[in-house]
C-alpha positions as CSV (number, residue, x, y, z in Angstrom):
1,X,10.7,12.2,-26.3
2,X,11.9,14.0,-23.2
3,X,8.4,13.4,-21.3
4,X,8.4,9.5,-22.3
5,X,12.2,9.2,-21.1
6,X,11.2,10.9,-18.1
7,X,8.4,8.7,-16.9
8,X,10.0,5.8,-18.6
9,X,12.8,6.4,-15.8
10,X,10.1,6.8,-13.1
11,X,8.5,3.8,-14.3
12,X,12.0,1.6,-13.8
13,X,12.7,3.3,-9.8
14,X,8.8,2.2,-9.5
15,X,9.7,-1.7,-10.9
16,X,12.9,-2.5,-8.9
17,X,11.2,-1.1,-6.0
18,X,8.4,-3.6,-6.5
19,X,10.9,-6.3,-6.9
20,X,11.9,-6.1,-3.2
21,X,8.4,-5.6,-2.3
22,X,7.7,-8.9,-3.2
23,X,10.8,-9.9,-0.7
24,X,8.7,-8.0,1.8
25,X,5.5,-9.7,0.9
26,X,6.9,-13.0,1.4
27,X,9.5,-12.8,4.2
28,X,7.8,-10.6,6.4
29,X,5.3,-12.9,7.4
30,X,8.0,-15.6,8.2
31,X,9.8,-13.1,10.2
32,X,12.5,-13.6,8.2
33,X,15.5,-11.2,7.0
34,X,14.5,-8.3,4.6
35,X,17.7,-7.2,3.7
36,X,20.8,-10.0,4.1
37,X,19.4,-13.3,3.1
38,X,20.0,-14.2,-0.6
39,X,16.6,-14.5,-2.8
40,X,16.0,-17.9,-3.9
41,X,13.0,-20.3,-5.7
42,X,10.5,-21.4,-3.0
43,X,10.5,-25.1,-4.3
44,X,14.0,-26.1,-5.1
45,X,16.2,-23.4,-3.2
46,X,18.4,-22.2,-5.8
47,X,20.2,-19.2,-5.6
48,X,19.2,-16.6,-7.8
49,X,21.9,-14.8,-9.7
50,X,21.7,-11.3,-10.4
51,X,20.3,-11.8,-14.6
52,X,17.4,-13.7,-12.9
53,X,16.3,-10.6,-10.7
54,X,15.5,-8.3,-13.2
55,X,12.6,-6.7,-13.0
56,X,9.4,-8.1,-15.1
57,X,12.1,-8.6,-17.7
58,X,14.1,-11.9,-16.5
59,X,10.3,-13.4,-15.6
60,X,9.4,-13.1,-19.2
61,X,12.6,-14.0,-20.1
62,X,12.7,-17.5,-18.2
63,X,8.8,-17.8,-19.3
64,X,7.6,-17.6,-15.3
65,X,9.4,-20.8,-14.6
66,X,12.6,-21.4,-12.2
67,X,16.0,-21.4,-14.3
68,X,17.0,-25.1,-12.9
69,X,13.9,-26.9,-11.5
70,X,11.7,-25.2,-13.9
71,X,9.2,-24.9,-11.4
72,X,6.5,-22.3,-12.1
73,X,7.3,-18.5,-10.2
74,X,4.0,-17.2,-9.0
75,X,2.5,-14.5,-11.1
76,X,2.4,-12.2,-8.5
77,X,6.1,-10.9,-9.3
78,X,5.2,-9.1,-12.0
79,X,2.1,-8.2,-11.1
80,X,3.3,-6.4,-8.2
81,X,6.8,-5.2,-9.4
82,X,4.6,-3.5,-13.1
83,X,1.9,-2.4,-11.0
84,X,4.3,-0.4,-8.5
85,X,6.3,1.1,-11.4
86,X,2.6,2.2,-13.3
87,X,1.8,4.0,-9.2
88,X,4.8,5.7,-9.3
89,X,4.1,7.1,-12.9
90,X,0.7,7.6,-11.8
91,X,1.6,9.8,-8.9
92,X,4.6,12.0,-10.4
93,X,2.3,12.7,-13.4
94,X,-0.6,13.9,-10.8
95,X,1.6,15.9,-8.1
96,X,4.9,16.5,-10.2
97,X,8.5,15.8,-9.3
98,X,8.2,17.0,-5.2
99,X,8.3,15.6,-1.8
100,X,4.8,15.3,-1.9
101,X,5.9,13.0,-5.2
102,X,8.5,11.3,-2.9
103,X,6.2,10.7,0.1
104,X,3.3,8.8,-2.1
105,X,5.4,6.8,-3.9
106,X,6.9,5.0,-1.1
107,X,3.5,5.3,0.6
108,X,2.2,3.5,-2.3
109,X,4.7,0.9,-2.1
110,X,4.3,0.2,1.9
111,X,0.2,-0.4,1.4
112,X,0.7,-2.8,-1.3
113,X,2.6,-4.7,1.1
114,X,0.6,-4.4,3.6
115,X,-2.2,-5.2,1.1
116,X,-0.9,-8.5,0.1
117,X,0.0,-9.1,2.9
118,X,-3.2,-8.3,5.2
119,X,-5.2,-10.4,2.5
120,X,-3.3,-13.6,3.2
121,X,-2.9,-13.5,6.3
122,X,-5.2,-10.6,8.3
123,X,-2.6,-9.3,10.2
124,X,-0.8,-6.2,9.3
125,X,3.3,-5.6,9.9
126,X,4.0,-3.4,12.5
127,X,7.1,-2.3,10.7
128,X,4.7,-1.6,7.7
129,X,2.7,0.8,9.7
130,X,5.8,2.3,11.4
131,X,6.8,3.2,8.1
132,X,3.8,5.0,7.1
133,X,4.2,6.9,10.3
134,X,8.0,7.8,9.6
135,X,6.5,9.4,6.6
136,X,4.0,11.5,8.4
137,X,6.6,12.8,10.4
138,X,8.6,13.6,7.5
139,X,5.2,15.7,6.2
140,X,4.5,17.3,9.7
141,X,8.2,19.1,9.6
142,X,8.2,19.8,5.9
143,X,4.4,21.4,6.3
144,X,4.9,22.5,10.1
145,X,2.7,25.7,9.7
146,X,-0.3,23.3,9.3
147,X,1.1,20.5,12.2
148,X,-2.2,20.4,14.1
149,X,-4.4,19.3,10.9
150,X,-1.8,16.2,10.8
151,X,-2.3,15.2,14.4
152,X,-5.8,15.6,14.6
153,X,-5.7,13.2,11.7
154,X,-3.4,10.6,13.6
155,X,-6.4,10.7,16.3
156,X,-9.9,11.4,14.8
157,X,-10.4,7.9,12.6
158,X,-7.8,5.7,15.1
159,X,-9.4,7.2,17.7
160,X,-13.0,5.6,17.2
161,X,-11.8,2.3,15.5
162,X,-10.1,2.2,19.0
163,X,-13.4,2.8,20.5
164,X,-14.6,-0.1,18.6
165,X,-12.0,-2.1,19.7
166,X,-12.5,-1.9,23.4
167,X,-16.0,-1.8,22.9
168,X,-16.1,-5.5,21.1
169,X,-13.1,-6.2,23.0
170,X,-11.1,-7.1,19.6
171,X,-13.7,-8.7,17.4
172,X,-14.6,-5.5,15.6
173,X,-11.8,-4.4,14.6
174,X,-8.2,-5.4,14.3
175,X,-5.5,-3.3,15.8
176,X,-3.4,-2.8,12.4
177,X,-6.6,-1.5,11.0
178,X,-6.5,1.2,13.7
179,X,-2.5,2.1,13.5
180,X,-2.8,2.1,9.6
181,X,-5.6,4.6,10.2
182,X,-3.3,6.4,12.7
183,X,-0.5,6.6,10.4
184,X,-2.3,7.5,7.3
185,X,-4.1,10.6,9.1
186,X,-1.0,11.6,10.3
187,X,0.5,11.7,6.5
188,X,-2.6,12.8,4.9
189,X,-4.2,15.3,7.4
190,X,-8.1,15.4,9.0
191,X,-9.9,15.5,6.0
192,X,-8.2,13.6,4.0
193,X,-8.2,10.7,6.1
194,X,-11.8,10.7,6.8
195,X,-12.1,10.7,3.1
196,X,-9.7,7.4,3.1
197,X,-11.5,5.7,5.8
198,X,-15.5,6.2,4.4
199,X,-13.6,5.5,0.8
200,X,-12.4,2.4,2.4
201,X,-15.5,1.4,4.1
202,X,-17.2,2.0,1.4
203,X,-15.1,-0.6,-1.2
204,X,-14.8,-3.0,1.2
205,X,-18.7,-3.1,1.8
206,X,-19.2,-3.8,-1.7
207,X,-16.5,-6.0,-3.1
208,X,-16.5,-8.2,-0.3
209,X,-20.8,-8.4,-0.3
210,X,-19.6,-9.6,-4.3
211,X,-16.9,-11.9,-2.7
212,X,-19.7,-13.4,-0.3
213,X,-22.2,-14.1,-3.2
214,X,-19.6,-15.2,-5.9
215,X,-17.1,-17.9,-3.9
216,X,-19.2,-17.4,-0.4
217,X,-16.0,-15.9,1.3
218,X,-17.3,-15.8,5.1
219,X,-18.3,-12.7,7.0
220,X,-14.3,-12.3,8.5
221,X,-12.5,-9.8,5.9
222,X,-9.0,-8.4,6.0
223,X,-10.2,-4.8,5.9
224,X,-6.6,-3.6,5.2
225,X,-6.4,-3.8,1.3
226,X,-9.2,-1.8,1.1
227,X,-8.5,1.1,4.0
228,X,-5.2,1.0,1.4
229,X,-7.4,1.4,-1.7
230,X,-9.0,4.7,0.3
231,X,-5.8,6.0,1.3
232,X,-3.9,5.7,-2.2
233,X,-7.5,7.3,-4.1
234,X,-7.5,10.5,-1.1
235,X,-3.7,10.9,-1.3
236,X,-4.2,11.0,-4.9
237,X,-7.6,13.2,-5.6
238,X,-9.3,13.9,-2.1
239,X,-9.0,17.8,-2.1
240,X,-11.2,17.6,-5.6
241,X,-13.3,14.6,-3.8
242,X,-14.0,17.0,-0.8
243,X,-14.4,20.2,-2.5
244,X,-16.6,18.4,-5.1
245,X,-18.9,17.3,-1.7
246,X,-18.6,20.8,-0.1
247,X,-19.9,22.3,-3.6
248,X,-22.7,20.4,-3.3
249,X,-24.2,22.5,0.1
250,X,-23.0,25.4,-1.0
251,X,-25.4,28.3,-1.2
């Protein structure tokens, strides 16, 4: 009873968190205010008292539908705000209750946004990025016996995607994809972050091929979402990933 109480607690931090995520996923775009302007419905612009921001709960509760214009709220509220608080379950459950713990979880929330966000509109924040670099920073002093393995993995993936970029000046690559990488390796270290971007690569290669035969979604793809699914699965499991791959040359 202890254990579900726990991550019963862990899983309502990880839904109010996703509640203002979805702010962030629709205001930040707009370049509007984050933090001071009041939340409201999209269609009819009423002001949203506080019983109709609760988390999954007042959506069900109002059966996805604006309390006075009755106008259907997107799905994606509860999507994003469940599916944050299941991360953050995920990732106490797999590292424990650290900094490491601390450091995911609001890693994890940042490349949802940036996911969503990226996806709609291919163009990653800047502050988004920023974020996941205020982060690394945070890693780099907390683990500063190993500070090189974090700055070569700031520059060894950003570093060639920057390549790319000069090479095609700007076709090949978009310059969010590079400071995500940048940011990540930077969190994450070398390895890990090599892990993340052929992880990435690698998804993205195959579910947008699917994309292209299924809806015939054009050749352009918003490669952030999946550089995010790479980074959330390395953060997660890439020392077992990398000494599962070492094993496999080993004599």
């Amino acid at each position: 009873m202890v254990v579900f109480i726990f991550y019963f607690t862990v899983f309502i931090y990880g839904i109010v968190i996703g509640s203002f995520l979805n702010v962030c996923i629709y205001r930040l775009p707009l370049q509007e205010n984050i933090v001071t302007t009041r939340s409201h419905c999209m269609k009819c612009g009423y002001q949203l008292r506080w019983y109709d921001l609760v988390p999954l709960f007042s959506y069900l509760f109002l059966g996805g539908k604006c309390r006075k214009c009755k106008e259907k709220i997107s799905v994606q509220y509860p999507v994003i705000e469940a599916l944050n608080g299941v991360f953050y379950v995920l990732i106490v459950a797999e590292c424990g209750v650290t900094l490491e713990s601390l450091l995911y979880c609001l890693l994890f929330s940042a490349l949802i946004v940036l996911s969503v966000i990226d996806f709609r509109t291919y163009e990653i924040p800047v502050g988004i990025n920023w974020f996941i670099a205020a982060l690394g920073v945070v890693r780099v002093v907390t683990d500063y016996q190993n500070w090189l393995q974090y700055i070569i993995g700031m520059i060894c993936v950003s570093g060639f995607l920057l390549l790319i970029y000069w090479v095609t000046k700007g076709r090949g690559i978009g310059g969010g994809d590079i400071k995500l990488m940048a940011a990540s390796g930077l969190l994450l270290g070398w390895q890990q972050n090599l892990l993340a971007f052929t992880l990435g690569c690698i998804i993205g290669s195959v579910i947008h091929l699917i994309r292209m035969r299924i809806s015939e979604e054009g050749n352009v793809l918003a490669l952030g979402p999946y550089l995010a699914a790479g980074i959330a699965i390395s953060a997660l499991w890439g020392p077992e990933f990398i000494n599962w791959y070492v094993s496999l040359y080993a004599i």
